[in-house]
N, C-alpha and C positions, 0 to 999 in steps of 0.2 A: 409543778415546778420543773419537773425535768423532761417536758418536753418541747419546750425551744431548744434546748439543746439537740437533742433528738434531731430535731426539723430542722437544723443548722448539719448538722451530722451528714445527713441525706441528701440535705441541698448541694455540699459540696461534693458530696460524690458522684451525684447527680450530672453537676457539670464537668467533673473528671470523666465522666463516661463518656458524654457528649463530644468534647473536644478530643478526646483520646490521644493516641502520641503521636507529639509536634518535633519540626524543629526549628529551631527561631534562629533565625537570621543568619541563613547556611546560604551559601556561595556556591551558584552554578552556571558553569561555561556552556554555552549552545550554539553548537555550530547546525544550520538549518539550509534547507533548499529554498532556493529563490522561488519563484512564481508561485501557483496554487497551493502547493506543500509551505508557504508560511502562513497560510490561512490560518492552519490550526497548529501547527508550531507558535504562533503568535498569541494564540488561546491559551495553551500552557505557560505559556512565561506570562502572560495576564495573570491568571490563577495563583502563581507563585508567587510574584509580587506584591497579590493580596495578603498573602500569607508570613510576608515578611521577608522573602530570600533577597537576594541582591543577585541578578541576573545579567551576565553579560554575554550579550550577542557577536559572534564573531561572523562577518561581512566583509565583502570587497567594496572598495571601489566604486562598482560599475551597478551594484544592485539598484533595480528599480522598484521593488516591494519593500525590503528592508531597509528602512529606514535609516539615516547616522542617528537622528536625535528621535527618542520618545521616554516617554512619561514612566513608563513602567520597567525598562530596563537600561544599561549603558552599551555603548556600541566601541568594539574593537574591528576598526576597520583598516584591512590590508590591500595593499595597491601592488597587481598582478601587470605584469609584461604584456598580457593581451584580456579583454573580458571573457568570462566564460559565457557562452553560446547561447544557453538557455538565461541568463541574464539581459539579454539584448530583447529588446520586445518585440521587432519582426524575425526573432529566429522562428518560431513556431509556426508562422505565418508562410515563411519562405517553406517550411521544411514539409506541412500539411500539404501546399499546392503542389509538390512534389509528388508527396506520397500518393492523392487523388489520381495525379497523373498515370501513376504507374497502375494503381489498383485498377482502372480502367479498362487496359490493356487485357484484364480478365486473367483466370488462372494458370495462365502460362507456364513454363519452364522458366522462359525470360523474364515474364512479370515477376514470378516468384524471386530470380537472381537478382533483378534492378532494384528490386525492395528490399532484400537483405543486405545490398551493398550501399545504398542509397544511407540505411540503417547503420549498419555498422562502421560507417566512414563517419558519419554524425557524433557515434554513440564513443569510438575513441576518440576524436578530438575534444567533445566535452568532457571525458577523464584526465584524457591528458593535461588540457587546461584548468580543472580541478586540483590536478595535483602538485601543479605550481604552488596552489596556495598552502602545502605542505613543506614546500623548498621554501618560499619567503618565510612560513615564522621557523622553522628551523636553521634556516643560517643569521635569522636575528636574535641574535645570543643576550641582548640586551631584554627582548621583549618576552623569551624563554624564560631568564631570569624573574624578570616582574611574576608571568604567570605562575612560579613556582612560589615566589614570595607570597602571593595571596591565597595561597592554600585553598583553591577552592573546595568541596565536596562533592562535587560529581559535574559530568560530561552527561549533557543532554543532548541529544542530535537527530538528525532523519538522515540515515544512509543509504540514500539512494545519491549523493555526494560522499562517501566515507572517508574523506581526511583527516576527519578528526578521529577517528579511530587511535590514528598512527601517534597525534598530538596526546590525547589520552594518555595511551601509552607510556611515552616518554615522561609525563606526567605522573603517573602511577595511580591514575585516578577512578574509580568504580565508575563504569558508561551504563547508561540507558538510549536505548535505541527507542524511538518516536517513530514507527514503520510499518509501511506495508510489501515498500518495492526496493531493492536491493540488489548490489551488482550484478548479483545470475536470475532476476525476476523476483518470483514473489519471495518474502522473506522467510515462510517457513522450508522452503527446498534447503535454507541455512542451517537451519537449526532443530529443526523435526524430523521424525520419518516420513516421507513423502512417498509413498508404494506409486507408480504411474497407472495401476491397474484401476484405480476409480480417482486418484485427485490430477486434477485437470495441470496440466504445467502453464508457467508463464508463457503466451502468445496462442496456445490452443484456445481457443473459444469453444468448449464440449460442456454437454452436461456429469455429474461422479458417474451415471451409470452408461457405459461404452461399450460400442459394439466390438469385435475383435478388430476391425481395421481402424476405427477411431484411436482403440488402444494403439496398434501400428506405429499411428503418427502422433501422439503422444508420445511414446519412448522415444520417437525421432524430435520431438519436438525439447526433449528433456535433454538428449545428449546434443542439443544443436544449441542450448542457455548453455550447457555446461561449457562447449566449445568456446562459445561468444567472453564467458565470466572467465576462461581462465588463459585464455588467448588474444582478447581484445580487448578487455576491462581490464582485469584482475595484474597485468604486466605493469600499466603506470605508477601502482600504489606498490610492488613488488620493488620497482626500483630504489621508491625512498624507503622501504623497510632495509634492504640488501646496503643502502647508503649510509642510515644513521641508526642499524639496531645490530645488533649480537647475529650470527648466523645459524643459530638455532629457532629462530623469530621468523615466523611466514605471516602477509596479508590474511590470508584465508582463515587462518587460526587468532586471529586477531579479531575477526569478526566475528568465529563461533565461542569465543571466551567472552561475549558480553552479558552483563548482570541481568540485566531484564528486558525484556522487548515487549513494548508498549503497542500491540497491534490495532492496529486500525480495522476492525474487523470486526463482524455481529455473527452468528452461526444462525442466525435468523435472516440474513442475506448470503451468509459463504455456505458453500456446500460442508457437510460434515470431515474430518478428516482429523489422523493422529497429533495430537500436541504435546509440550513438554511445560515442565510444570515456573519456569521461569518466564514463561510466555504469559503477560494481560491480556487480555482481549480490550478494547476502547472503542470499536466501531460505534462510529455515531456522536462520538465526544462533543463536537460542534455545535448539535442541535440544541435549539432550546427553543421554549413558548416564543411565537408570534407577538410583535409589540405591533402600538396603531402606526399605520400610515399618515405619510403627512397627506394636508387636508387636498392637495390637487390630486395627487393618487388613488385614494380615497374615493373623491369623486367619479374619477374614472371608472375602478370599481362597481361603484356603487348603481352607477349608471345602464353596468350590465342586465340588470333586474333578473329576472330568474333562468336565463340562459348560462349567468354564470362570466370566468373568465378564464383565457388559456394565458400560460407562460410560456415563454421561451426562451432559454439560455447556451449559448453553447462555451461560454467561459470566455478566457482570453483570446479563442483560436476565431471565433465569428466574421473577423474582418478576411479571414482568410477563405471565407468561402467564394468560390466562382458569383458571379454576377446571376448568371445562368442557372444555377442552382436558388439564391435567393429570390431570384424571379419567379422562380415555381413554387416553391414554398409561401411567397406575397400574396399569388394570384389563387393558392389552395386557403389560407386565410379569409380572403375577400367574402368568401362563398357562404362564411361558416355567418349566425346569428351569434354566435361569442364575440366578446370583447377580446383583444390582443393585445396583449404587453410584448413587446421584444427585445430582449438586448441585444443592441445590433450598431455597433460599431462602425461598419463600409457604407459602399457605396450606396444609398437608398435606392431600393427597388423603385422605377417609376409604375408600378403595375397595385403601389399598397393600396388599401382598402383603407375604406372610412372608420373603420372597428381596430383599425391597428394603430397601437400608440409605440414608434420606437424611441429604445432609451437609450441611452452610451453605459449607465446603471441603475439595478434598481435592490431595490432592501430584499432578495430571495426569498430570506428564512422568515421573515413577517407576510410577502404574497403568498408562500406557501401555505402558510397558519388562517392565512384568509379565509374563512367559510363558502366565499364565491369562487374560491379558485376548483375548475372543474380537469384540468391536466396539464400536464406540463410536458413540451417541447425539449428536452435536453439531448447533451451530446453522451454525457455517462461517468462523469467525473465522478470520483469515488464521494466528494463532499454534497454535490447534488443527489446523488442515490438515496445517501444516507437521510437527506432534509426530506425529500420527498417520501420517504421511509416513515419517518419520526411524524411526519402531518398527514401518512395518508392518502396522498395522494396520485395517480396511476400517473403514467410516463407513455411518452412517445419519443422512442428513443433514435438519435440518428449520430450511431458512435462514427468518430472522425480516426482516431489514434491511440496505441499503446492498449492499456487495460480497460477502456472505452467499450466493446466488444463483448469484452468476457464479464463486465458487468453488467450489461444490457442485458445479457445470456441469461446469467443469475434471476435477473429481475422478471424477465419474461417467462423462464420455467414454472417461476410460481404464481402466473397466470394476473400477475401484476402489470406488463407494459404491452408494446408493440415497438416492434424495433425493424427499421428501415435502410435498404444499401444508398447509402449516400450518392455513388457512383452513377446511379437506376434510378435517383429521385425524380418523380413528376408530381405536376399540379393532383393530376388525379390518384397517384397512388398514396403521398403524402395526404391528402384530404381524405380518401377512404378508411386509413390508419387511423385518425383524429376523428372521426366519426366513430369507428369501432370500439374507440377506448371510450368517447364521451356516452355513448348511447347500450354497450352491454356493460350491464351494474357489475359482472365477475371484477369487472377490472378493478374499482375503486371498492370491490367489498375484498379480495383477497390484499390489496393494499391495506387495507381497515387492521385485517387480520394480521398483517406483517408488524404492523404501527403497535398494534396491542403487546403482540409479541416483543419487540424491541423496549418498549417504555418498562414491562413489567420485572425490572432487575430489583436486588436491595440496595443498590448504590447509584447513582450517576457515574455514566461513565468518565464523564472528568474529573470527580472527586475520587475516580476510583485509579486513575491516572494518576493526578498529585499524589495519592496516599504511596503507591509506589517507589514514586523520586525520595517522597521522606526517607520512607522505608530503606533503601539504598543509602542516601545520606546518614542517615541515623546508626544503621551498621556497617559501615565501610564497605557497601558491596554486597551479596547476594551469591556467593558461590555455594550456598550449601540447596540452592533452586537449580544449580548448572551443572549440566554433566560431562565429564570429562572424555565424552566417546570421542569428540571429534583430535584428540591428539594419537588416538589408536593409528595404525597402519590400515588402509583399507580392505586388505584381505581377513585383518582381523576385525575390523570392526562388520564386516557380512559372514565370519564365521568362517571362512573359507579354507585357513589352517587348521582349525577344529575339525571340519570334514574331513578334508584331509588325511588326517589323523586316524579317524575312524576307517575311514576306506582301507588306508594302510593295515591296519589292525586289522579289518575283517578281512582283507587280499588274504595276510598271513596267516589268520586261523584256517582261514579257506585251502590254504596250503598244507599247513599243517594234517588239517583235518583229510583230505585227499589224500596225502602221502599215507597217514596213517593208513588208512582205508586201503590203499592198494599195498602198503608193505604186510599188511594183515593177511590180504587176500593171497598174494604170494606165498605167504609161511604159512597158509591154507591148501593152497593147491600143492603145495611140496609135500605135505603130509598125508594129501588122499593120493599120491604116485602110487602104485602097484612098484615093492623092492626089485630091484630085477636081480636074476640069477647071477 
């Protein structure tokens, strides 16, 4: 008799454990980067939507990924005096052929100068004009008003744009950062200890273990982000703090007082290095199982028969490559017995091959899943790494831009890719690279190994992302995860008056102790004197 009750008993706890703590129909504001970075910003507000939040999207204008209207969220959209840069879909295009150009020129003094100027003339006008959209909702006193009335529960964002930082703020609202790259490079130089002695800085491309001059130009490379963040970046967002906050309120500390930082990152592709404990880890969030192909692609595929087939992606920058460049690349394809998938946006090589099928798009994350897919062609975007990661499958890497480079690096040490100077590209060294990855097994068995390694967590890393945001939501915040080093003084927070201090102390005993020692030795030698007559 009393066990259905029992088995009622257990049922329900059963799915109390299951579902664990929720929170239903909680309000979050997201302000997100346009181009690649809403790929997976878009995935998180998916997720959440299933879950029941109300999600609003804050956008300009001028976006061309982010949407006014969809299904899964509502869209607050602000109209800016000019568009921001990286909004406009030949900036990238303009700014790569640029950059090729100069890289060309080879390791110069000049080359080097024309790149960092080229760079950081780019890198503050796209702040600058970021930070407009800081001035437009702040001097709209009406739209300020709305946002406070609907009480949201937290600020979800990618700061690698950080105006919402500022909006936050004024808000009073617990933030989560969605991140990998952030205004001085990579995100933990913000909020970890980063020693330059083994973790590689933003724009180095080294492996953690450096030789003494690697290290060299790593410290150079650390204090040249610092310069950049807090001299070139870090002044536009400085301005509308100095305009609309208390003058005890800095940018910089406004960004190391966030709740949680949602990283984009596997320790199974990043090299090892110190963490803190408000830091996720998410790398990979993206990935998931391969679905089928529709039936023309398919066929394509399938067609390959046991040679298999290559991809190639280089994201949205493709159209930007030289003609000349693509021509080599077509006529090293021609060669190969694989079939060719390309996403390739420009000018069609007149030199393609019968095996090459170009797309304008194609489904990545299902060719990747493909059992006939034998390697892939990419440029090194952190979302292709990760997919190619998740399936397995080895890379032939030809980084164009930014952390392009230093993820190829990554991938290659662990005897996973083959990575190529774009600059140097030929028919024949491109095809020798794609031969070496398709024909020694290291390449797709250490991938194999990567893949095993990245799947085998106890959580998905998007569910282990949403559980986060709850988490946040659920307790106003997360400051007993945050440490409050970064409001120290910097000589205290490296210890530097504590030295100090001790030195002082031992100077003095060291004084002391001498004076002793010789006032001693004096009222010694006085008393071995022979008395005179």
């Amino acid at each position: 008799m009393g066990l259905p009750g029992v088995t009622s008993v257990l049922l329900v706890v059963s799915v109390s454990l299951l579902a664990g703590p929720s929170v239903q129909g909680g309000k979050i504001l997201v302000f997100p980067v346009d181009g690649s970075h809403w790929v997976n910003m878009n995935l998180l507000i998916q997720g959440l939507h299933a879950r029941g939040h109300e999600v609003t999207v804050v956008r300009t204008a001028t976006s061309w990924y982010i949407t006014e209207e969809a299904p899964h969220y509502r869209s607050l959209t602000i109209t800016l005096p000019e568009a921001i840069s990286i909004e406009e879909q030949d900036f990238f295009v303009t700014f790569l052929v640029k950059m090729l150009a100069i890289q060309k020129q080879g390791a110069s003094v000049m080359a080097f100068m024309s790149f960092y100027w080229e760079m950081l003339t780019s890198l503050s006008k796209i702040h600058q004009q970021a930070s407009l959209l800081g001035v437009a909702m702040f001097e709209n006193k009406v739209l300020m008003q709305s946002l406070r009335d609907t009480e949201y529960d937290t600020v979800l964002m990618d700061p690698g744009l950080p105006v919402g930082v500022l909006v936050a703020h004024e808000l009073k609202l617990p933030t989560v950062f969605n991140v990998r790259w952030i205004t001085s490079g990579e995100g933990h130089f913000v909020v970890a200890p980063s020693p330059v002695s083994y973790v590689p800085t933003s724009g180095h491309a080294v492996a953690d273990k450096m030789t003494f001059l690697q290290r060299v130009k790593n410290m150079f490379h650390y204090f040249l982000n610092v310069y950049i963040d807090r001299f070139i970046v870090s002044p536009h967002y400085e301005r509308l703090v100095e305009r609309y906050f208390d003058p005890d309120v800095t940018f910089y500390h406004l960004l190391q007082g966030i709740d949680i930082w949602l990283m984009r990152v596997d320790f199974v592709f990043e090299f090892p290095r110190p963490t803190m404990p408000n830091i996720v880890y998410i790398g990979g969030f993206q990935c998931k199982p391969s679905e089928p192909l529709s039936s023309e692609l398919e066929e394509f595929v399938e067609s390959s028969g046991e040679h298999g087939v290559i991809l190639m992606s280089l994201g949205t920058l493709v159209k930007g490559l030289p003609v000349e460049i693509t021509s080599e690349i077509a006529a090293a394809f021609a060669q190969l017995p694989q079939k060719v998938i390309w996403r390739h946006a420009g000018e069609r090589p007149s030199n393609l091959g019968n095996n090459t099928l170009l797309v304008k798009w194609m489904p990545q994350n299902d060719l990747l899943g493909h059992p006939k897919t034998k390697a892939f062609v990419a440029h090194g975007g952190t979302n292709g790494v990760y997919e190619s990661i998740y399936h397995g499958v080895p890379v032939i890497g030809v980084p164009l831009l930014f952390d392009q480079f230093e993820n190829l690096l990554r991938l290659e040490m662990r005897g996973a890719a083959q990575m190529l100077d774009v600059t140097k590209l030929t028919s024949q060294n491109f095809l020798e690279a794609v031969q070496e990855v398709l024909h020694n097994p290291s390449y797709r068995d250490n991938m194999k190994r990567l893949s095993n390694l990245h799947r085998d967590k106890p959580m998905r890393p998007l569910d282990t992302a949403l559980y986060w945001i709850e988490f946040v939501m659920r307790h106003k915040g997360a400051s007993h995860l945050r440490t409050e080093s970064y409001k120290m003084p910097w000589y205290s927070y490296h210890s530097l008056d504590v030295i100090c201090f001790f030195l002082a102390v031992l100077l003095m005993l060291t004084a002391v102790a001498v004076g002793s020692i010789r006032f001693l030795c004096f009222r010694l030698c006085r008393r071995s004197k022979p008395k005179q007559e």
